[in-house]
C-alpha positions as CSV (number, residue, x, y, z in Angstrom):
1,X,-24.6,23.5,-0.9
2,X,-25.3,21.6,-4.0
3,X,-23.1,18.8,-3.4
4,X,-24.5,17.9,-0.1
5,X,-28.0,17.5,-1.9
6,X,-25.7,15.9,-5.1
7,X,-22.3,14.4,-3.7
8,X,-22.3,12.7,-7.3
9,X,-17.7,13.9,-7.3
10,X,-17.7,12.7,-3.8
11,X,-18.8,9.0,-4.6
12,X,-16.9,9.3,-7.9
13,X,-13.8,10.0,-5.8
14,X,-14.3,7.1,-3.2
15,X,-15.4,4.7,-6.5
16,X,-12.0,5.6,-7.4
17,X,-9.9,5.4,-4.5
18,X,-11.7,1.8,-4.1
19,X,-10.2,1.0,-7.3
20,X,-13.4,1.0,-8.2
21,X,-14.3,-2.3,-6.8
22,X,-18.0,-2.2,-6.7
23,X,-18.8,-4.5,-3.5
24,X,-16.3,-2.1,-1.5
25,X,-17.9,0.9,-2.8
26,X,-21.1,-0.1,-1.4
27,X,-19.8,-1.7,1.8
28,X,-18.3,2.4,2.1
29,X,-22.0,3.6,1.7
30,X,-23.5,1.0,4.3
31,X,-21.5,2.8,6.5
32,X,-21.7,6.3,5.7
33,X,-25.0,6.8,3.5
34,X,-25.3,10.7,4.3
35,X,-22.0,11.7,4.0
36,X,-21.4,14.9,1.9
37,X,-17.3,15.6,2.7
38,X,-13.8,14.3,2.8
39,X,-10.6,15.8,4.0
40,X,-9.6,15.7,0.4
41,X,-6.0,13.9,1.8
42,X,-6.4,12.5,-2.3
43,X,-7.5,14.3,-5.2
44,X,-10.4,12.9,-7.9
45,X,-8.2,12.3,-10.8
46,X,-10.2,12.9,-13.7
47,X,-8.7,9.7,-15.8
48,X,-10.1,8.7,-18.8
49,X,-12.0,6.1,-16.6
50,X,-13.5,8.4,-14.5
51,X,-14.6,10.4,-17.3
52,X,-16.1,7.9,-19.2
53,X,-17.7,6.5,-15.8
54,X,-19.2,9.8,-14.6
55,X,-20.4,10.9,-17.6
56,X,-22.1,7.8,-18.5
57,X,-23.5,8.1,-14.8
58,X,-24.7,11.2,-15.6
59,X,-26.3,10.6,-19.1
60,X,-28.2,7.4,-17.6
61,X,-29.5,10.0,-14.6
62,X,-31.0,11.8,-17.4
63,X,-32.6,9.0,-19.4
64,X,-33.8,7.4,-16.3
65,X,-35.4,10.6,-15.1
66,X,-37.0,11.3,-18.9
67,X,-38.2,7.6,-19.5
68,X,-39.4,6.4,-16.0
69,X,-40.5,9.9,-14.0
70,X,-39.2,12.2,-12.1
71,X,-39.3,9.9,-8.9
72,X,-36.4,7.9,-10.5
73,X,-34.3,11.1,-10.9
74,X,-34.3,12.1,-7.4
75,X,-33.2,8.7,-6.1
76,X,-30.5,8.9,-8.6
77,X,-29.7,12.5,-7.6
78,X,-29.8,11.6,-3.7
79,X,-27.7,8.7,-4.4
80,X,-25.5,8.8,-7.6
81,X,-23.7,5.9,-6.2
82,X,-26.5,3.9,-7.9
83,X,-25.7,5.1,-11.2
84,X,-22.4,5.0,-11.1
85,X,-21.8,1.3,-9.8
86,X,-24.5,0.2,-13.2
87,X,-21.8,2.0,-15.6
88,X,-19.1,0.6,-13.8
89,X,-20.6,-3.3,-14.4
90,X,-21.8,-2.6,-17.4
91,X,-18.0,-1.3,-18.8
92,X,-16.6,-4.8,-17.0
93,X,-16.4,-7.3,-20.0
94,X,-15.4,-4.1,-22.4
95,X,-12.3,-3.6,-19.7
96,X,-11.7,-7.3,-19.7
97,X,-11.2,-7.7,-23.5
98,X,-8.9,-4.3,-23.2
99,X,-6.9,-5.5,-20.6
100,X,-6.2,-9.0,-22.1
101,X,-4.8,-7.6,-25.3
102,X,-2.9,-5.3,-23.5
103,X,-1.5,-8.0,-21.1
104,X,-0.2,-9.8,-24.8
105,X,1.1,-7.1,-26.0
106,X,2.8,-6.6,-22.7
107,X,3.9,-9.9,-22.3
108,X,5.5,-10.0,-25.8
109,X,7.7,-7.1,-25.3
110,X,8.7,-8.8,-22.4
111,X,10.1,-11.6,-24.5
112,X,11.5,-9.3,-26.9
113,X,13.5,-7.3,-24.4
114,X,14.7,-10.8,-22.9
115,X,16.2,-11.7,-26.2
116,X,18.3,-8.9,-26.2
117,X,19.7,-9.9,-22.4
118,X,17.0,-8.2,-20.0
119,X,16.3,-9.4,-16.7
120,X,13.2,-9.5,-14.6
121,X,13.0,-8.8,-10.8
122,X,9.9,-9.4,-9.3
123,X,9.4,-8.2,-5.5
124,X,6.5,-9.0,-3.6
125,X,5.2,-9.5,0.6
126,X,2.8,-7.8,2.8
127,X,5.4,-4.7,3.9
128,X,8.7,-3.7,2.5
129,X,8.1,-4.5,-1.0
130,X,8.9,0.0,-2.3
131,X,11.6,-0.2,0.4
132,X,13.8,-3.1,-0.4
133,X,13.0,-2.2,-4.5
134,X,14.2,1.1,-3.9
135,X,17.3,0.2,-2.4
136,X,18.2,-2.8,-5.0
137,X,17.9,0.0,-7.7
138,X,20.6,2.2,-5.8
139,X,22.9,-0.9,-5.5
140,X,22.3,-2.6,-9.3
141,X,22.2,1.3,-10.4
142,X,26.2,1.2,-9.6
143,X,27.5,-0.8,-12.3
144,X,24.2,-1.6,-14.7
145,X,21.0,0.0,-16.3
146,X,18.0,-0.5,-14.3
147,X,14.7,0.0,-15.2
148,X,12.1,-0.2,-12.1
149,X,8.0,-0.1,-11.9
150,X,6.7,3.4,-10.8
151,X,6.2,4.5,-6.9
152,X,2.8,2.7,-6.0
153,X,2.5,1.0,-9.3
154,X,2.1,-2.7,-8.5
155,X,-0.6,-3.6,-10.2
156,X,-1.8,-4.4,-13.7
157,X,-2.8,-0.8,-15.2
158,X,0.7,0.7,-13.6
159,X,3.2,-2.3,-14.6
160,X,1.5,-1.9,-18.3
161,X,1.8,1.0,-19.0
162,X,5.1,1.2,-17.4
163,X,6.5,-1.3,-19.6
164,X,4.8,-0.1,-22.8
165,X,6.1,3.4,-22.3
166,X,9.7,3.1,-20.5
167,X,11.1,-0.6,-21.1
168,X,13.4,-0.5,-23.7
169,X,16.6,-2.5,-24.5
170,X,19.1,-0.4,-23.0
171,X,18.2,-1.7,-19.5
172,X,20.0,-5.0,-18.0
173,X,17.5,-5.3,-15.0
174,X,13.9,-4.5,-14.4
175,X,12.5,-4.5,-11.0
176,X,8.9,-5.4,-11.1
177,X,7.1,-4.3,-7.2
178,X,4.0,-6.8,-7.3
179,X,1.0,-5.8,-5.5
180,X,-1.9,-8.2,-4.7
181,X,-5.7,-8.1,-3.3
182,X,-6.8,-11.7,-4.0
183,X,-5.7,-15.4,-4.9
184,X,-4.4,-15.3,-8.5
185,X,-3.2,-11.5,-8.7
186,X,0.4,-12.0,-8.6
187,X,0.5,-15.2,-11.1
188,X,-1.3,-12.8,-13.3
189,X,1.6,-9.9,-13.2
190,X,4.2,-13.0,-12.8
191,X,2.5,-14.1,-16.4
192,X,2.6,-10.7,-17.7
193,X,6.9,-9.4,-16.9
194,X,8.4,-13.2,-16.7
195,X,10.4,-12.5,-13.7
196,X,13.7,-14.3,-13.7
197,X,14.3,-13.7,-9.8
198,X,12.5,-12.8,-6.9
199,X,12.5,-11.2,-3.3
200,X,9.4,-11.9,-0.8
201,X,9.6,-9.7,1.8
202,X,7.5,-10.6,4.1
203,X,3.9,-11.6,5.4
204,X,1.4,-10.8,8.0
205,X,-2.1,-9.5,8.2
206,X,-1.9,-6.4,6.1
207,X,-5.4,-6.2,3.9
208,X,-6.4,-9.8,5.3
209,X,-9.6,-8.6,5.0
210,X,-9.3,-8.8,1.2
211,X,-7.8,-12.0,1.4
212,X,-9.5,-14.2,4.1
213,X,-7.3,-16.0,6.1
214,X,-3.3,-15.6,6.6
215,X,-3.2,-18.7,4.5
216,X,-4.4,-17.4,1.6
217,X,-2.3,-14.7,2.1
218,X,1.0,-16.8,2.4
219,X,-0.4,-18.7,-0.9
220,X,-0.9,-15.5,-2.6
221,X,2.4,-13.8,-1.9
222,X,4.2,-17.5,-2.7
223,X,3.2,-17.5,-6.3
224,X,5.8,-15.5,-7.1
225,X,8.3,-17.8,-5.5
226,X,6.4,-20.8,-7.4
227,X,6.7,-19.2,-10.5
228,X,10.6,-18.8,-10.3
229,X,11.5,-22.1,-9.0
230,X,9.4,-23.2,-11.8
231,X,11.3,-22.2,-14.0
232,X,14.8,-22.7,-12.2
233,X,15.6,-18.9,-11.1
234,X,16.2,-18.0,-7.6
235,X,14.2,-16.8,-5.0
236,X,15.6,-14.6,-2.0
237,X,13.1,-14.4,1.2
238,X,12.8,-12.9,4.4
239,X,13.3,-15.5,7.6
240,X,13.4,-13.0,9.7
241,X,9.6,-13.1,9.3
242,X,8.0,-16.8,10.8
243,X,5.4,-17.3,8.3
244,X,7.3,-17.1,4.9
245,X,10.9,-18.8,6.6
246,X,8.2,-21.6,7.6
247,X,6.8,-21.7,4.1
248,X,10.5,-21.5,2.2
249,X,12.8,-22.5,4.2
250,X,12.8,-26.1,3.0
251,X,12.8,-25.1,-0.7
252,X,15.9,-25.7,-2.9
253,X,16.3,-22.5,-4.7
254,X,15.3,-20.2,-1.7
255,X,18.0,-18.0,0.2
256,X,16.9,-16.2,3.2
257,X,18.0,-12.7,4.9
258,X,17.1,-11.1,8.1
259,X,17.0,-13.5,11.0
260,X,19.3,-11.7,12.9
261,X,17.8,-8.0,12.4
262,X,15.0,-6.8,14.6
263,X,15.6,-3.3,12.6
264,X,12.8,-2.9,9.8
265,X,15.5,-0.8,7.5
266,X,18.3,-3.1,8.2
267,X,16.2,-6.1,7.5
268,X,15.2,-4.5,4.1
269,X,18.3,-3.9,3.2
270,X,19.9,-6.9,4.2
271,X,17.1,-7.9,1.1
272,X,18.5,-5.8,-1.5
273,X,21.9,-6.6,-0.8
274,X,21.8,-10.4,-0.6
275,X,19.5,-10.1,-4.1
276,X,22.5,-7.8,-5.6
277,X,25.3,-10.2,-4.5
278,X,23.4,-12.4,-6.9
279,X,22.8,-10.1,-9.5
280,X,26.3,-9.8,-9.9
281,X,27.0,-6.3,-8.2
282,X,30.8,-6.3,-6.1
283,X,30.2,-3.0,-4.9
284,X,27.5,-2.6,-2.4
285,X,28.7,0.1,0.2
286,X,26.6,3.2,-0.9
287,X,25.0,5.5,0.6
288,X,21.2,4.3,0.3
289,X,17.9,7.1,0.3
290,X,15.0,5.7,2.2
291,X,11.8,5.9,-0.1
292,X,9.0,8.9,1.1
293,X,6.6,8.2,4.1
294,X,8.7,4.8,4.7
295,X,10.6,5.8,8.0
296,X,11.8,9.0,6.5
297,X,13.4,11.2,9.0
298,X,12.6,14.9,9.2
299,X,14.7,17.5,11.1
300,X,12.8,21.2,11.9
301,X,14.5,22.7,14.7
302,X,13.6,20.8,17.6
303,X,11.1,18.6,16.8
304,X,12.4,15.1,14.8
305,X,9.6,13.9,12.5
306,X,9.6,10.0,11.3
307,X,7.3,10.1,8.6
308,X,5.8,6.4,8.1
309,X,2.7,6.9,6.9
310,X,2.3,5.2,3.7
311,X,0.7,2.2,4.7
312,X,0.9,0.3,7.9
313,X,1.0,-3.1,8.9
314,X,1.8,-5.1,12.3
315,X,5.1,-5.7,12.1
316,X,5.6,-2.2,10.5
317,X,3.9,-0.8,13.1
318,X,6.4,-2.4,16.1
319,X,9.5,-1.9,13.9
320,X,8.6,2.2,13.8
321,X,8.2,2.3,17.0
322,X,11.4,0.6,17.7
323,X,13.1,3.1,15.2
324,X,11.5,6.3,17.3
325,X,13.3,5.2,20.6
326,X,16.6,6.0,18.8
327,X,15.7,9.4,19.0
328,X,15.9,11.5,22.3
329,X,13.5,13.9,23.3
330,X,9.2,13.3,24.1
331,X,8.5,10.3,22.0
332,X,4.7,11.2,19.9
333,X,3.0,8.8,17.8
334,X,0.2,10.1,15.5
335,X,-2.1,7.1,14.5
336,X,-5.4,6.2,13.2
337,X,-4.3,2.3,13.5
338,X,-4.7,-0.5,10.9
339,X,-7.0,-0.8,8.2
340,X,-8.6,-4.2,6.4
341,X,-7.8,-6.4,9.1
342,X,-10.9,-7.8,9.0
343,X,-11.9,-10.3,11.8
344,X,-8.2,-9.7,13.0
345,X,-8.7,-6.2,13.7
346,X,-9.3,-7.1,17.5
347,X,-7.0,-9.5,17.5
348,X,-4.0,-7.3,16.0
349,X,-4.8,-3.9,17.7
350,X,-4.6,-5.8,21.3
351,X,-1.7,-6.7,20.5
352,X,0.1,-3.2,19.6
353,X,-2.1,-1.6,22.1
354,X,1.2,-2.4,25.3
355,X,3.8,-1.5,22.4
356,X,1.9,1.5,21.4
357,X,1.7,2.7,25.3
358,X,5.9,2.6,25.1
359,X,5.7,6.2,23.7
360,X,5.4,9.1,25.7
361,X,2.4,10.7,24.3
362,X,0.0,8.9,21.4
363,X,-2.8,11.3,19.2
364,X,-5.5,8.1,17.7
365,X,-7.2,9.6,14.8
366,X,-11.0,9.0,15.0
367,X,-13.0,7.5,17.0
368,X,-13.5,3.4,15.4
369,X,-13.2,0.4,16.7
370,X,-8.6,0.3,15.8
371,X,-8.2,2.9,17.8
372,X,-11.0,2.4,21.0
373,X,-9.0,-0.9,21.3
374,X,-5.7,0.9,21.3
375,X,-6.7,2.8,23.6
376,X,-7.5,0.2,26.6
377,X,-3.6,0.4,26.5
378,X,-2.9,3.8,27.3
379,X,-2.8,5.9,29.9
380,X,-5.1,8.9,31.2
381,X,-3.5,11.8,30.4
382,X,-0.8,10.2,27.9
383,X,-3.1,10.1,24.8
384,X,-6.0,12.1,23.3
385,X,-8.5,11.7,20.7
386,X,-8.1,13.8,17.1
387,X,-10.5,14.0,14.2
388,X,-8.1,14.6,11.6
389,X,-4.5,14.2,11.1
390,X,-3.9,17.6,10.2
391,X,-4.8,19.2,13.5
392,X,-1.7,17.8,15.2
393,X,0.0,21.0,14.9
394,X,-1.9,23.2,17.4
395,X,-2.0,20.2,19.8
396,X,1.3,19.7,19.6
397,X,1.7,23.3,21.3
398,X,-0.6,22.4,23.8
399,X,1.4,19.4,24.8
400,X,4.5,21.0,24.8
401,X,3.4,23.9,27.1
402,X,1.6,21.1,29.9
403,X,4.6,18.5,29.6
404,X,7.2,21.1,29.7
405,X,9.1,19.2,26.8
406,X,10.9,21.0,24.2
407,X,12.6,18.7,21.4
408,X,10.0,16.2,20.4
409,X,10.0,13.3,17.9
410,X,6.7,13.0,16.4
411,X,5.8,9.5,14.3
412,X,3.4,9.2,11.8
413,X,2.3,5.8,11.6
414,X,-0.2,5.2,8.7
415,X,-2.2,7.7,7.0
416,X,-5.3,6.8,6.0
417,X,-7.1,7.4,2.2
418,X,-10.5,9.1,2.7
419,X,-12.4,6.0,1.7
420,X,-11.4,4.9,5.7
């Protein structure tokens, strides 16, 4: 009862799972000013960010409410968010001077692990950036010591921290994943770790909404490439995607993989494997582990489950369901579509609407405009409507029972945060 009059941890937890980006926050509350509850898919992590954030939050509620009437505390109370975005701009040029001594300090180790032979792998694109890390780190992992950024950790805070506290001068290679939202993200990480080499995976219109336009996109993911060949390394890049074999393909320096495979995990690997042969690695035939909720296959019985729901993107989304059709039985896909597509939401979800009607039964979670248009695609009686990913299980039965189908493959294709 209290936190529906006081959701002051709910909008904590979105602030956070926004990265606490302050226009997104409030872009979130446009849209859903009177919600009071999540699924709760992520946990608040009480970091020391959040602590210092909230509790700062709080402690302003209270002046506010002493010095300028109770009036000002209920609107605070009603909607915490208020507070909480102040502290958050108010911390910004603190964080800024933190951050740019710990990017030094970073950078320095950097060229003091160099020194002593280290080098630096950055891998970057749209989709397949975990997948095609993971999978160089099985094959350099052979013959050398190889150090790689956390699962997820792509971005300043994570590749910090992971150098500060892991990096030392027993490891030949680190692999560097490089995550980006805006124009000038990865030249920052590429100033920070010094890559020596690099692998662009791919683009499309994953998180264009951030971006822009697709150009900014190919301009952003291409700064790791201009970086490298900057500085004479090599860059390895994925032709089987149009955009980035259109933007490299003409470059001396550049070495592409992947025209020939239509397979998302052959394409990926194809990645790591050409970036090895480089490396200096003579045996690659090993048995390779695909990475969690990145096409991971599931066996319970009779029902196959292809869990790919880290993220999505268009291509991502064609190549899984590609994958499923190697799998007998009645094909399910589980999907609340694509997220931060921006003006291209339309656009893209038209376009995976025919593929997505290949399966033989689809579930679109909630009711938006991604999955409305995915559904002018599908067929009456072929797809239904869900709220929440989790009640899949109980339809499922129902399904089974109607279609008279007993060894399903189920695919989970994205999985959205709560802040969608």
């Amino acid at each position: 009862m209290f936190e529906k009059i006081f959701p002051f941890r709910l909008y904590l937890h979105i602030f956070q799972l926004e990265n606490y980006e302050i226009s997104r926050w409030w872009r979130w509350w446009y849209k859903n000013p009177w919600k009071r509850s999540v699924e709760g898919k992520k946990k608040l992590v009480w970091t020391g960010k959040a602590l210092t954030i909230s509790t700062a939050a709080i402690m302003l509620g209270i002046g506010a409410t002493v010095w300028w009437g109770w009036m000002v505390g209920i609107v605070l109370i009603l909607q915490p968010g208020i507070a909480l975005t102040l502290v958050a701009t108010a911390m910004r040029p603190f964080e800024n001077i933190y951050w740019y001594t710990k990017k030094l300090k970073t950078r320095k180790r950097i060229d003091e692990l160099k020194k002593r032979g280290l080098k630096v792998i950055g891998i970057t694109g749209s989709y397949g950036k975990t997948t095609v890390k993971e999978f160089l780190y099985q094959i350099l992992a052979t013959e050398f010591k190889v150090a790689r950024s956390g699962e997820n950790y792509n971005t300043v805070p994570g590749i910090v921290a992971m150098v500060d506290l892991e990096l030392t001068e027993r490891y030949k290679f680190f692999i560097c994943e490089m995550g980006a939202h805006k124009r000038g993200d990865i030249r920052e990480l590429c100033e920070i770790v010094d890559p020596d080499f690099g692998i662009v995976t791919g683009i499309n219109e994953q998180h264009i909404e951030r971006f822009g336009s697709i150009e900014n996109t190919i301009k952003t993911k291409w700064e790791l490439g201009d970086y490298i060949l900057n500085k004479g390394g090599w860059v390895v890049a994925n032709w089987g995607n149009k955009l980035l074999k259109n933007k490299s393909q003409t470059l001396s320096g550049v070495s592409g993989y992947g025209e020939n495979e239509t397979d998302s995990v052959k394409q990926n690997l194809a990645g790591a494997t050409l970036a090895a042969g480089k490396l200096g690695v003579k045996n690659k035939e090993i048995g390779l582990i695909v990475p969690e909720h990145r096409l991971k296959v599931i066996e319970r019985g009779d029902l196959t489950i292809i869990d790919n729901a880290y993220s999505s993107n268009p291509d991502g989304f064609i190549a899984a369901i590609e994958y499923m059709k190697k799998f007998e039985g009645m094909r399910i896909v589980i999907t609340p579509g694509i997220v931060e597509l921006g003006k291209y939401t339309g656009e893209v979800h038209r376009r995976l609407g025919p593929k997505l009607a290949e399966a033989d039964y689809v579930f679109l979670v909630g009711k938006n405009e991604r999955t409305r248009i995915l559904e002018e695609s599908l067929k009456k009686g072929k797809y239904e409507f869900i709220d929440r990913v989790s009640e899949w299980g109980n339809k499922l039965e129902v399904v089974k029972k109607v279609t008279g189908w007993k060894k399903i493959v189920l695919l989970f294709e994205n999985d959205l945060t709560d802040n969608y």
